[in-house]
N, C-alpha and C positions, 0 to 999 in steps of 0.2 A: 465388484472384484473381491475375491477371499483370499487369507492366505495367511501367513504370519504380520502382521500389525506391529510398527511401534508406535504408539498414540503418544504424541508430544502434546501434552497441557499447562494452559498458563493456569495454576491454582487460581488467580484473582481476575478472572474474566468471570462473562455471564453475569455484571452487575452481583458478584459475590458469590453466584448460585455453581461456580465449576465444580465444587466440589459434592455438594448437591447429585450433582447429574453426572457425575463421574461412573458411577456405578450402574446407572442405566444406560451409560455410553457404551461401556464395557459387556453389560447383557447381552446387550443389540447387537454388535460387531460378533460376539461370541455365536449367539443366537443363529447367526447368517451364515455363519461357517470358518472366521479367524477364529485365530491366537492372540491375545494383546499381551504386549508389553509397554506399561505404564512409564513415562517418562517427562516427570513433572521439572518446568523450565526453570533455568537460575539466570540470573545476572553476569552478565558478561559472556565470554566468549565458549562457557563450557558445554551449553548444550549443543551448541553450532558445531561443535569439534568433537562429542558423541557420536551425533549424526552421520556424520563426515566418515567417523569410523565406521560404523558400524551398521550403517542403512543397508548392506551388501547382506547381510543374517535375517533381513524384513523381505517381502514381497510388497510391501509398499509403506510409506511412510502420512500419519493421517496427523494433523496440526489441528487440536481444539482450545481455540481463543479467540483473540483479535487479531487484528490484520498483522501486528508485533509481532503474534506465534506464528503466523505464514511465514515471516521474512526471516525468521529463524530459522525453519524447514526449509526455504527453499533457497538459503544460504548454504546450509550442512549440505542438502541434494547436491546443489553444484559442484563441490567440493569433493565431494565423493569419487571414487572409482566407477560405481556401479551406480547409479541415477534412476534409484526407484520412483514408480510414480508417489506422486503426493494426492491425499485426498483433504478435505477441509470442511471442519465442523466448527461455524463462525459460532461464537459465545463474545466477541466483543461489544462494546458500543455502541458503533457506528457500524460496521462491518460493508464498507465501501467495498472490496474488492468483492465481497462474496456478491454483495448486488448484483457487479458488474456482470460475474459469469453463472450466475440466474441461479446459483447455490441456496436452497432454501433457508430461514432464519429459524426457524426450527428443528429442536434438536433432533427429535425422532426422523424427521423427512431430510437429513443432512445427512444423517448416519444413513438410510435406505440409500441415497444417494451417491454416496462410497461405494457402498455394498454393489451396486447396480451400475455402476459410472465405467466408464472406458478410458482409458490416459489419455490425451489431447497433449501435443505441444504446445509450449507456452513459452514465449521471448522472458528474459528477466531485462532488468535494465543494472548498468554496471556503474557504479559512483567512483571512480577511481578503481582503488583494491576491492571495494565490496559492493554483493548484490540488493539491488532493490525489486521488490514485486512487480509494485504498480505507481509510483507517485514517487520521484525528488523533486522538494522543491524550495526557495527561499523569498524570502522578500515579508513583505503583508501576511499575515494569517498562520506562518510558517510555525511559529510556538504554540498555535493554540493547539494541538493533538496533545503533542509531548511535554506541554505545560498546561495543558487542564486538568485539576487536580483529579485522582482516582475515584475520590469517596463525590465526587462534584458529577465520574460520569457514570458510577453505577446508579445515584439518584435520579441522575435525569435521561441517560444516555447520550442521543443527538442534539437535543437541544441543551448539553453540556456545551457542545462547542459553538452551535451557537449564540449564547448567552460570552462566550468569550473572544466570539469575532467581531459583536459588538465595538465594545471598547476600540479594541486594532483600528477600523475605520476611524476614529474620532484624532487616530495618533502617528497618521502614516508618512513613513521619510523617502524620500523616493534616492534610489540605487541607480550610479551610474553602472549600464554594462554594456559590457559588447558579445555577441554570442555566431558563432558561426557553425552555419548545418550545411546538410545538402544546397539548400537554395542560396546561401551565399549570407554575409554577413548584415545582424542587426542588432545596432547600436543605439543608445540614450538612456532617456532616464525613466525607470519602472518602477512598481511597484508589488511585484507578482513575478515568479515568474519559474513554471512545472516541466519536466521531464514525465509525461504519463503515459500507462499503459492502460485505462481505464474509464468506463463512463461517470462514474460520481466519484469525487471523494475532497475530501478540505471544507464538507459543509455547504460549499458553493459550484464547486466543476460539475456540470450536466452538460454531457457528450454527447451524439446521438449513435448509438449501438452501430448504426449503419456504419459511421467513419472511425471506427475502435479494430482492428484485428487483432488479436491478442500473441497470432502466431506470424506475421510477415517482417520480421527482424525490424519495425519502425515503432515506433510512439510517437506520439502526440506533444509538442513542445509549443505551451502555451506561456503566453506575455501579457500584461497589464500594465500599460504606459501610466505614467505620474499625470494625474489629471492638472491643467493648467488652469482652474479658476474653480470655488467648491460647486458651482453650477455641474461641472463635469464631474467632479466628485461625488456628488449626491445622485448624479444618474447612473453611473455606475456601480456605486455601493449597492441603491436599491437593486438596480438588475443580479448583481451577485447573491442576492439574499436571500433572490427567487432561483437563483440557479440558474438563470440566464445569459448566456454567454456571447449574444449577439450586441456589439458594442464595437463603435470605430475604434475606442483604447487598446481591444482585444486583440490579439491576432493568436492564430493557432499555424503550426507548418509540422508536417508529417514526416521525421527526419528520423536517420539511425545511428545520430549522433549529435553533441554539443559540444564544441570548444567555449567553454565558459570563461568570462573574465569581468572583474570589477578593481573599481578605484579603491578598496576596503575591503577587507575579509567579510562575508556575509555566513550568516548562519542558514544552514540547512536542515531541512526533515527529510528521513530517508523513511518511505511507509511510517508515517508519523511518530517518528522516532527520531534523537536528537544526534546529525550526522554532523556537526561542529562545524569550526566556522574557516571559508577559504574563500582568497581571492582569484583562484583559478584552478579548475577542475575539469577534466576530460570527461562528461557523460557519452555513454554509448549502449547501445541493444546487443545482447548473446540472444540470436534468436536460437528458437527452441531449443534453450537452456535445461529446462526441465518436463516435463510434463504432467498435468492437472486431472484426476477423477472428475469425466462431468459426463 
């Protein structure tokens, strides 16, 4: 797709390098036949509120960063009047969603990608007031994204968070909740527990592409019961570390919504990002919210 461009970049992605590659991003888009207009992200709510305005003067809106700079973009999109598509050129860490929707990790083949790519709809998921991508979630593991330190994940990248899911396993409190979806209410005690739209992400979620739609107004609401003895502990831990998700503590249900509730405020990550802390939160799916370059 060509057209007028506003490229939303997080300067401190790409393990350092956004800026680096700033200029050959800009080649390339040009090269293909946009216009860009550079729009380097800030803190707090102003580039989301740019966007918002202003995505209407773009023919499509491109986010170059981590999964952080998507949910920014595809916060501003919804927001919008006019809901241009979004295209994505991951420069993160981890860059879990771009896996999911088979976006190249490479910067030249991301940008071809845009250039080439058709809009898809795509569900967001809703946290209350605000949009999440691909992943709310709280319990276990929840801080290691948005608490692993920066200069921690451009050295190592993914085994940044791994080296700090570590630890969490060693020091897990189990969360009473009660959660009601389509299938009817479930309650006790967990230690996990995701609203997703996606095959990998948090280091340890492996999906199988098969049961992922990314556009049928559902996601994925995954749970991790409190192991009752460390024998159950330690079988679980390891299968999470391989990414294995088959485990009787597990359970996953395909739902287009979550009545969430806990004995305690718990803290959440909205796309690995710090969404504060509540004892009772309405999740639900905008399907085809926005739509994706793929």
């Amino acid at each position: 797709m060509t057209g007028k461009v506003l490229l939303v970049i997080n300067p401190r992605s790409g393990k350092g390098m956004a800026k680096k590659v700033l200029l050959d991003i800009v080649t390339r888009l040009c090269d293909g036949g946009c216009t860009v207009t550079v729009l380097p992200t800030k803190k707090g709510n102003s580039t989301i509120n740019t966007i918002a305005a202003e995505s209407q003067n773009y023919d499509m809106i491109v986010a170059c960063g981590g999964d952080g700079t998507l949910n920014m973009v595809a916060e501003g999109v919804a927001a919008s009047e006019i809901k241009r598509p979004i295209g994505y050129i991951p420069l993160g860490s981890t860059n879990d969603f771009a896996t999911s929707l088979g976006i190249p990790s490479d910067t030249g083949k991301a940008v071809e990608a845009v250039l080439a790519g058709s809009p898809r709809p795509h569900d967001l998921g809703c946290f209350g007031d605000r949009h999440f991508t691909y992943i709310a979630c709280c319990g276990a593991f929840t801080e290691t994204s948005y608490n692993t330190p920066q200069t921690l994940k451009n050295l190592f990248g993914h085994a940044a968070y791994i080296l700090n899911i570590v630890p969490c396993l060693a020091d897990v409190h189990p969360m009473e909740i009660e959660a009601e979806t389509e299938d009817g209410v479930i309650a006790g005690k967990f230690i996990f527990c995701a609203l997703a739209n996606t095959t990998t992400a948090a280091g340890f979620i492996k999906l199988d592409g098969k049961d992922v739609n990314f556009s049928d107004g559902k996601f994925e609401f995954i749970l991790i019961r409190f192991p009752k003895d460390l024998a159950e502990g330690n079988r679980v831990a390891a299968k999470l570390l391989k990414g294995d998700m088959n485990d009787p503590l597990i359970e996953i249900r395909h739902t287009s919504f979550v009545r969430f509730r806990s004995d305690k405020p718990i803290g959440w990550s909205l796309d690995g990002e710090n969404g504060g802390k509540h004892d009772s939160v309405l999740l639900s799916v905008e399907k085809n919210a926005v739509s994706i370059l793929k």
